[in-house]
C-alpha positions as CSV (number, residue, x, y, z in Angstrom):
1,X,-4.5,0.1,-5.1
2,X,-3.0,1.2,-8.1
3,X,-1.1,-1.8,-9.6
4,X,-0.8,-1.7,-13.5
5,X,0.7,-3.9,-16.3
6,X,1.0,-0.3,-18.7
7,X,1.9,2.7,-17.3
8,X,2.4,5.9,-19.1
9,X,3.1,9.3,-18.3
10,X,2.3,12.6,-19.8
11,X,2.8,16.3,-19.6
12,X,0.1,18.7,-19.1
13,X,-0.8,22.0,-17.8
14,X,-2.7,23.0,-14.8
15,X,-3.7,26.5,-13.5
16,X,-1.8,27.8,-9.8
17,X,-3.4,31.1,-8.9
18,X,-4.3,32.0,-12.2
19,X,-0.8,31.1,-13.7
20,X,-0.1,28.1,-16.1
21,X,2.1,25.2,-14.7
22,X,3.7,22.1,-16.5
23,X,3.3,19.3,-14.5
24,X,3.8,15.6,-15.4
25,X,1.0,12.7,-14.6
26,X,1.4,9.2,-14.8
27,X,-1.5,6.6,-15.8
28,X,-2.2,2.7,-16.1
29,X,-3.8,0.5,-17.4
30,X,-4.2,-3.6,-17.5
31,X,-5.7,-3.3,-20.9
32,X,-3.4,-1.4,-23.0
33,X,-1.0,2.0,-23.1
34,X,-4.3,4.0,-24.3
35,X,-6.3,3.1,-21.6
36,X,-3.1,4.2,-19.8
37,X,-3.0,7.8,-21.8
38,X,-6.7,8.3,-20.7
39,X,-6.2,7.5,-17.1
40,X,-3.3,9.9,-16.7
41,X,-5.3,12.3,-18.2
42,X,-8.1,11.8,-15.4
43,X,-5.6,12.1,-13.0
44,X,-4.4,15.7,-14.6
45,X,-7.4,16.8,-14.0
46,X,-7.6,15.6,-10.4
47,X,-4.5,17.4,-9.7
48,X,-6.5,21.1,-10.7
49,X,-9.6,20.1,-9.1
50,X,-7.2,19.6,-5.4
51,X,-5.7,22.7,-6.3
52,X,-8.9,24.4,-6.5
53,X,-10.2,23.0,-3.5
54,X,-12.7,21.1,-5.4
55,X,-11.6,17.6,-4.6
56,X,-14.5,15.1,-2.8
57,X,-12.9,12.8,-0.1
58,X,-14.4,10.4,-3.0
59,X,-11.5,11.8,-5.2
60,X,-8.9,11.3,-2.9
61,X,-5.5,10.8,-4.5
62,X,-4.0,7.4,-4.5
63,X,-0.5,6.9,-4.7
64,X,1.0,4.7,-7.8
65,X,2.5,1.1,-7.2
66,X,4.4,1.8,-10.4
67,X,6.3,-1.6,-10.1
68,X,6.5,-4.6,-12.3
69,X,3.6,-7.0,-12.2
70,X,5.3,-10.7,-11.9
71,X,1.6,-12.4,-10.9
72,X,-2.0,-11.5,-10.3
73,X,-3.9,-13.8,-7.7
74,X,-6.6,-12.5,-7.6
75,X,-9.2,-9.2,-7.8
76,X,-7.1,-7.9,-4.5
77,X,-3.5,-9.5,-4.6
78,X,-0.8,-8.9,-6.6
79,X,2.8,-10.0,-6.5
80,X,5.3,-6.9,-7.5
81,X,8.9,-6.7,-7.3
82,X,10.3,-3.2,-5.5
83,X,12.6,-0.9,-6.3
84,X,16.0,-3.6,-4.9
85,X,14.7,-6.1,-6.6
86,X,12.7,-8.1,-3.9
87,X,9.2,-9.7,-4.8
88,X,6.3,-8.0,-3.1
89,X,2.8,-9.3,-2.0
90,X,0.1,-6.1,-2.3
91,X,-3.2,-6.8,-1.1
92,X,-6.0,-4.7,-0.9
93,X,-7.8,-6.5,1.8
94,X,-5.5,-8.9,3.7
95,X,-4.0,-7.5,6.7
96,X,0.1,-7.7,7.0
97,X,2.0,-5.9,9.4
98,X,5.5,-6.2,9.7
99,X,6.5,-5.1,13.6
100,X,10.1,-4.0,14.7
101,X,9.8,-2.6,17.7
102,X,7.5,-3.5,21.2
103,X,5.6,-0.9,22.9
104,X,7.7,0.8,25.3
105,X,7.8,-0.7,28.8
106,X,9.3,-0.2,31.8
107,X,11.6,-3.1,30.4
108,X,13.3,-0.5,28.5
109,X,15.5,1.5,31.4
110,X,16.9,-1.4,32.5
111,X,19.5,-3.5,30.6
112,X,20.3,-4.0,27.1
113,X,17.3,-5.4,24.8
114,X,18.5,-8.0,22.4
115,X,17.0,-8.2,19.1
116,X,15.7,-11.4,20.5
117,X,14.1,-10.3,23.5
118,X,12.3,-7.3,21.3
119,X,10.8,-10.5,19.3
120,X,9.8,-12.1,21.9
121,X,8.1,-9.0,23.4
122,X,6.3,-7.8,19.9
123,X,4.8,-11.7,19.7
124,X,3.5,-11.4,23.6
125,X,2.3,-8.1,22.4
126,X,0.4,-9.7,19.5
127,X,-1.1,-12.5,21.3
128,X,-2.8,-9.9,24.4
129,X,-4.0,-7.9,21.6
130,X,-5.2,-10.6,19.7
131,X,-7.2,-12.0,23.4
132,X,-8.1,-8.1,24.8
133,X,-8.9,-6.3,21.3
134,X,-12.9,-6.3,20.3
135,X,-12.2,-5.4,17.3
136,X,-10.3,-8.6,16.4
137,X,-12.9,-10.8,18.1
138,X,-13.7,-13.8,16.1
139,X,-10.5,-13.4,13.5
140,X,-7.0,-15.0,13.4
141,X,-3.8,-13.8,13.5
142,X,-0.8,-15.8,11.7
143,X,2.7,-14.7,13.7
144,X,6.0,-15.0,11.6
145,X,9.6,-14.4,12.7
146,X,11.1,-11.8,9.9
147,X,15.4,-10.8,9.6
148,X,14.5,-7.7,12.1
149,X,11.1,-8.3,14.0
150,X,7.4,-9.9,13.7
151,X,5.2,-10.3,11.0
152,X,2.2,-10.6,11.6
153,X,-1.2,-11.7,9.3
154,X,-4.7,-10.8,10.4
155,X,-7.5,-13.4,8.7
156,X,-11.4,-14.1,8.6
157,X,-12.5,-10.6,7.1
158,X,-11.0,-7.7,4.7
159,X,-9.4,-4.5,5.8
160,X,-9.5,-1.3,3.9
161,X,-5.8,-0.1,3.9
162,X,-7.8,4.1,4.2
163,X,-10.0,3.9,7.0
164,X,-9.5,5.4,10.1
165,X,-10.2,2.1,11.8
166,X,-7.5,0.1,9.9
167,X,-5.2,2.7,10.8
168,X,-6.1,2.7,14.6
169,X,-5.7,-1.2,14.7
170,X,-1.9,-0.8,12.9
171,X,-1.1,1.4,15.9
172,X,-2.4,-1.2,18.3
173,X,-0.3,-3.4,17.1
174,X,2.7,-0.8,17.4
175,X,3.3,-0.4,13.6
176,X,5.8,1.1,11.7
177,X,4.3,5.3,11.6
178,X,6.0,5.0,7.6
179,X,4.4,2.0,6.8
180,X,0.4,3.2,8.4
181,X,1.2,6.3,6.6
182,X,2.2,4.6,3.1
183,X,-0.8,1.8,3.6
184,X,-3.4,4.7,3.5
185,X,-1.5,6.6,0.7
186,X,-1.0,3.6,-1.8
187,X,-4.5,1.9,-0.8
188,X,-3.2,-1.5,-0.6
189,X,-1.2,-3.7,2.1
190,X,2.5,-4.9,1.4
191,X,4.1,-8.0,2.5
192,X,8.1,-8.5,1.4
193,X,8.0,-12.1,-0.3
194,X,12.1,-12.8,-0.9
195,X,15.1,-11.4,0.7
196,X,16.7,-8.1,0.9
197,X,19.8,-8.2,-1.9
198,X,21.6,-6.3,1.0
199,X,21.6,-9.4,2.8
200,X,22.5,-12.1,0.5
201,X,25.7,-12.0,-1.4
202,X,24.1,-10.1,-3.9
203,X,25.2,-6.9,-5.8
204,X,22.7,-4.6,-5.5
205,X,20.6,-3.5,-8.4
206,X,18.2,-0.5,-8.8
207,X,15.3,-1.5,-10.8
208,X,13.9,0.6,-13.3
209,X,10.4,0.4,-14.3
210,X,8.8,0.5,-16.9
211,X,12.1,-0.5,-18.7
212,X,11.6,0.0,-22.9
213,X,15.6,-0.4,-23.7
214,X,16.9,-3.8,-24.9
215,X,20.3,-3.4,-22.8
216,X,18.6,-2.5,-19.7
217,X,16.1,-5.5,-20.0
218,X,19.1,-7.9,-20.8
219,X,21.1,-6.3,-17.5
220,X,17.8,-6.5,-15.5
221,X,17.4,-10.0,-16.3
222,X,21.2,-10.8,-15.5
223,X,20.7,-9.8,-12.3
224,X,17.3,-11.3,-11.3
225,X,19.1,-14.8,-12.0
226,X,22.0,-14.3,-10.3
227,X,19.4,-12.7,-7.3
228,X,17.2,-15.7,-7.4
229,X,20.4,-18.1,-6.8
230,X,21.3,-15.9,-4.0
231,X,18.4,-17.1,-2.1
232,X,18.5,-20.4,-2.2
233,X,19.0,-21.5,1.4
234,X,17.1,-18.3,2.8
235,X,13.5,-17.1,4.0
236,X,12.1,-13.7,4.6
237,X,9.9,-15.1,7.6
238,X,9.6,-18.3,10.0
239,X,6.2,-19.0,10.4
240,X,6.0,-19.2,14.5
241,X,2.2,-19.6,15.5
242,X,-1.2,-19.2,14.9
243,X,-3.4,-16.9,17.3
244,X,-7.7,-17.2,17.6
245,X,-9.7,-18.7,14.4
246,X,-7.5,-18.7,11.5
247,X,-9.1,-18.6,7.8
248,X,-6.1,-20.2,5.0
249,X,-7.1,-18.3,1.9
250,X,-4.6,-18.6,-1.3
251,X,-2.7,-15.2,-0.9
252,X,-1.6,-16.7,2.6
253,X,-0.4,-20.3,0.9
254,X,1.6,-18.2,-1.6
255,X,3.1,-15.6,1.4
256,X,3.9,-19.1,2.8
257,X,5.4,-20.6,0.0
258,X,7.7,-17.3,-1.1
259,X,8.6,-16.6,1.9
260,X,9.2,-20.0,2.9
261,X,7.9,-19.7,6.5
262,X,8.2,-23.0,7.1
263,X,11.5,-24.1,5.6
264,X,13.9,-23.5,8.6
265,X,16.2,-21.8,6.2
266,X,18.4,-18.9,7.4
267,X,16.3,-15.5,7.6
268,X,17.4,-12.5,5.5
């Protein structure tokens, strides 16, 4: 995954049937803006190399996370916060998937399904899975109540966010088609830490990054305060139960801890 402290972004040319086009390229770095420079100029040259058809599945282009860096657990997780504002776990190995909707049954031609009763469905569908599916033989699954559905954490071994097979096991669990497709392009797993501003007496605030203007920092900063009072009281997910053999590892105490899954507050 692409997660940087610097990012930078240049302008450069590239060739489109023998015709000269501007394009612009953004780099990072955890080092320093240069490393940053040199990076966006790799990935300049990437961009004519697909364009001639001479890309290597090897050279496949990864998608920028071109969001603040608020902490870095480890080699694979990193805490982020999104365009609104919200901090975001990214992992490049732990398995989150966030489920709105059950399969479709013949449930669904009958009646009126309550947000409830479409929980309650996804977390049935979780725990068959988590039984029936080889695949997922010997690992864990942690199951969370979230504002609009089930979240649900997959532990005892690493996933990589662009393999076929990751993406086959996300539609078994009836994930979102946006957030497969966004998990392969960006290389890394997401997991919303803290609530949705929309949801909390909030205003909302777009956040721009990277910010290099004193008056936008100082505004920026404003409104992370008055968002992190906002929450108090709230959680992004109720831890509910724990499925098959379950491995604690430190990105999960910290999901748990941000979150506050285990808080009873009021979910937003």
């Amino acid at each position: 995954m692409r997660v940087f402290q610097y990012w930078t972004r240049i302008e450069g040319l590239v060739q489109i049937a023998g015709i000269p086009k501007k394009v612009q390229v953004s780099g990072g770095s955890d080092r320093s803006l240069l490393e940053a420079e040199a990076d966006a100029r790799r990935r300049l040259l990437l961009v004519q190399h697909r364009i001639d058809g001479k890309a290597s599945r090897d050279d496949d282009y990864e998608v920028d996370i071109c969001e603040e860096v608020l902490a870095r657990l480890d080699a694979h997780s990193v805490i982020t916060r999104n365009r609104y504002g919200a901090a975001v776990l990214n992992s490049s190995g732990l398995l989150f998937i966030d489920i709105d909707q059950p399969p479709w049954s013949w449930r669904d031609l009958f009646g009126h399904s309550t947000l409830e009763k479409r929980k309650t469905r996804i977390v049935e569908h979780v725990k068959q899975l988590v039984r029936k599916a080889p695949e997922l033989r010997g690992l864990g699954v942690r199951v969370y109540e979230t504002h609009a559905g089930i979240r649900a954490i997959v532990t005892g071994r690493s996933f990589d966010p662009r393999a076929d097979s990751t993406d086959r096991l996300l539609r078994r669990f009836h994930a979102d088609p946006i957030y497969r497709a966004l998990c392969r392009k960006q290389g890394c797993f997401r997991a919303r830490l803290t609530p949705k501003p929309c949801r909390l007496s909030c205003n909302t605030h777009k956040v721009v990054f990277p910010r290099t203007d004193a008056a936008a920092q100082a505004e920026h900063a404003g409104w992370v305060a008055s968002y992190e009072r906002a929450c108090a009281g709230h959680c992004t997910c109720r831890l509910l139960c724990s499925i098959g053999h379950v491995v604690r590892e430190r990105a999960i105490d910290w999901h748990d801890r941000d979150t506050g899954a285990s808080t009873g507050h009021r979910l937003a």
